[in-house]
Structures are given as structure tokens and as C-alpha cells.
N, C-alpha and C positions, 0 to 999 in steps of 0.2 A: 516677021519673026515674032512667034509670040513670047510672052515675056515670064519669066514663072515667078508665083511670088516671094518677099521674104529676101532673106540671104542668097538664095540659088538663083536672084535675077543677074544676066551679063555684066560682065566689067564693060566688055570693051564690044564692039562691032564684030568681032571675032568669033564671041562665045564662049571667052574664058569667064570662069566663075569664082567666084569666091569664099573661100570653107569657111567653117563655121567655128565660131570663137566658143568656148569652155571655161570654167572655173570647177576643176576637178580635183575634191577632196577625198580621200582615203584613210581610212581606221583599220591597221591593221591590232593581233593578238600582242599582249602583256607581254608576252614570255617569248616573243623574238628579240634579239639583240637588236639593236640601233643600226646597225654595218645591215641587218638583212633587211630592214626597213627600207633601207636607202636602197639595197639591192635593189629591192620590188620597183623604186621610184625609178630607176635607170632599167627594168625592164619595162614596166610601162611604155619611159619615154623612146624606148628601140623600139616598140610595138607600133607606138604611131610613126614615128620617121619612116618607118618598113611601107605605113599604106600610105605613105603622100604627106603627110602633116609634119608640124613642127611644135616641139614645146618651148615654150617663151620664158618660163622660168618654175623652179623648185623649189618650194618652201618645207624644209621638215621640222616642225611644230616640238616633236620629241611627245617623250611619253606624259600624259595628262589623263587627270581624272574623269573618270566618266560619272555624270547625272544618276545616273540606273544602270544596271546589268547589262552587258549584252554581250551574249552566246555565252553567260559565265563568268564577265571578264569585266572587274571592276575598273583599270588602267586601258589606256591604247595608246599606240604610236599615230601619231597626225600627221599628216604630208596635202600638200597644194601644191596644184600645178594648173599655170595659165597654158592653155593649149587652143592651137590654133589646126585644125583638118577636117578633113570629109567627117559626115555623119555617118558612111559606116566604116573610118577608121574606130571613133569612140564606141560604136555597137561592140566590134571586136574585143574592143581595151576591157569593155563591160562584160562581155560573155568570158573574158578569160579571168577579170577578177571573180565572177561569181563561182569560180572552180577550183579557187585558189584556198584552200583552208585556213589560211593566216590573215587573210582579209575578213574583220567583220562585217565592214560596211563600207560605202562608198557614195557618192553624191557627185553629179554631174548636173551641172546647171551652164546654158547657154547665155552668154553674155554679149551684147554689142561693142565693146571693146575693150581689151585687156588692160587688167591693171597691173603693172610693172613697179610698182612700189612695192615698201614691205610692207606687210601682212599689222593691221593694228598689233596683232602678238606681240609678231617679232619688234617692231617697232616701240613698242615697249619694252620689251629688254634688252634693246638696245639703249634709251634712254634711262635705263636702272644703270646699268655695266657702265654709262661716260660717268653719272653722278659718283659710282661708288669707287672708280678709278682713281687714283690719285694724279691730279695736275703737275704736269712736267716742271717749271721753276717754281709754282707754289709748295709743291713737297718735299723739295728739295732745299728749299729754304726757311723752311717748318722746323729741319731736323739738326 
């Protein structure tokens, strides 16, 4: 049996294969609420589960400043998701963001295995949010 190369060689004796691991970022438009942002994110991830794949997790970044313009739009909403399917469930995922109006951009990059932490971002606002929290019996005995 010959062996193909890459991610698409056998797991097993069988000929089961292995999909392809993603770090797939998305910049949608300024002027969608938040609730539709996330919408987009839970259709994506029904768009891969529908061809075989699984998304492993969902990071929404929220609205941030963009470097330079683009399509107009000084602001975008941010979203990550580690995704694990076939190479043309993500073709699909792609052909349908590019026909989406509210998506400006998107980035898909193949990785060898997924990162399941938080995102450095997020992981820094989460260590803003513990500092600026107030301590449960030191604030309490503060006041």
C-alpha cells in the first residue's frame, strides 16, 4: 500500500486518515453587533461539523483596532477557532466566508497540533480582571 505524504498518510492498517489541524482567524465588519459575530462563529462551526470535522475551541477577541483601513473599516470584531477536518471541509468554510459581506477577512493557517489554551489576548485580560478584582477576605477586611 502506498503511503501518501504529510497529514493524509494512514493511522492505522485499515486506512483511516487523519484531518487536518487549523488556526482559523476571522475579521468580521465594525457595525455588526457582538450576538452576530458570535452568530457567524456557531455557523462556521455547524459548517464544519456538517462535512466531518470538529471545532476544538472559540476565542471571540471582540471589537479591536485595525493598523490600516480595510474595506472602510477602521474597527473589527476578532474570532479564533482551533479546528480539526478534512481540507475540503475548510475550502467550503472559505468559499462561504468570501460571500459573506460582513466578513472582511480571514486567515487560515495549518498547524500540527492544536493549541487549547487561551489565546496570549485573552490571557491577558484575564490577568488584568484577577488584579483589578477585589480579594475576597482582603477586601473585606479593608472596609
Amino acid at each position: 500500500m502506498d503511503e501518501l505524504p504529510g497529514s493524509l498518510a494512514p493511522m492505522s492498517a485499515k486506512g483511516e486518515y487523519r484531518m487536518a489541524l487549523y488556526e482559523h482567524t476571522v475579521m468580521t465588519r465594525q457595525d455588526i453587533s457582538a450576538q452576530q459575530a458570535e452568530a457567524l462563529n456557531d455557523t462556521i462551526k455547524a459548517l464544519i461539523e456538517e462535512n466531518g470535522g470538529s471545532v476544538a475551541k472559540i476565542e471571540y477577541w471582540g471589537l479591536r483596532n485595525l493598523t490600516y483601513r480595510v474595506k472602510k473599516n477602521r474597527k473589527a470584531h476578532y474570532s479564533l477557532m482551533a479546528v480539526d477536518c478534512p481540507p475540503a471541509a475548510m475550502a467550503e468554510v472559505e468559499r462561504q466566508l468570501s460571500i459573506n459581506e460582513d466578513v472582511l477577512r480571514w486567515l487560515t493557517i495549518r498547524v500540527e497540533e492544536l493549541d487549547l489554551e487561551l489565546s496570549p489576548l485573552l490571557a491577558r485580560r484575564e490577568r488584568e480582571r484577577d488584579r483589578s478584582a477585589p480579594r475576597g477576605e482582603d477586601a473585606a477586611a479593608s472596609e
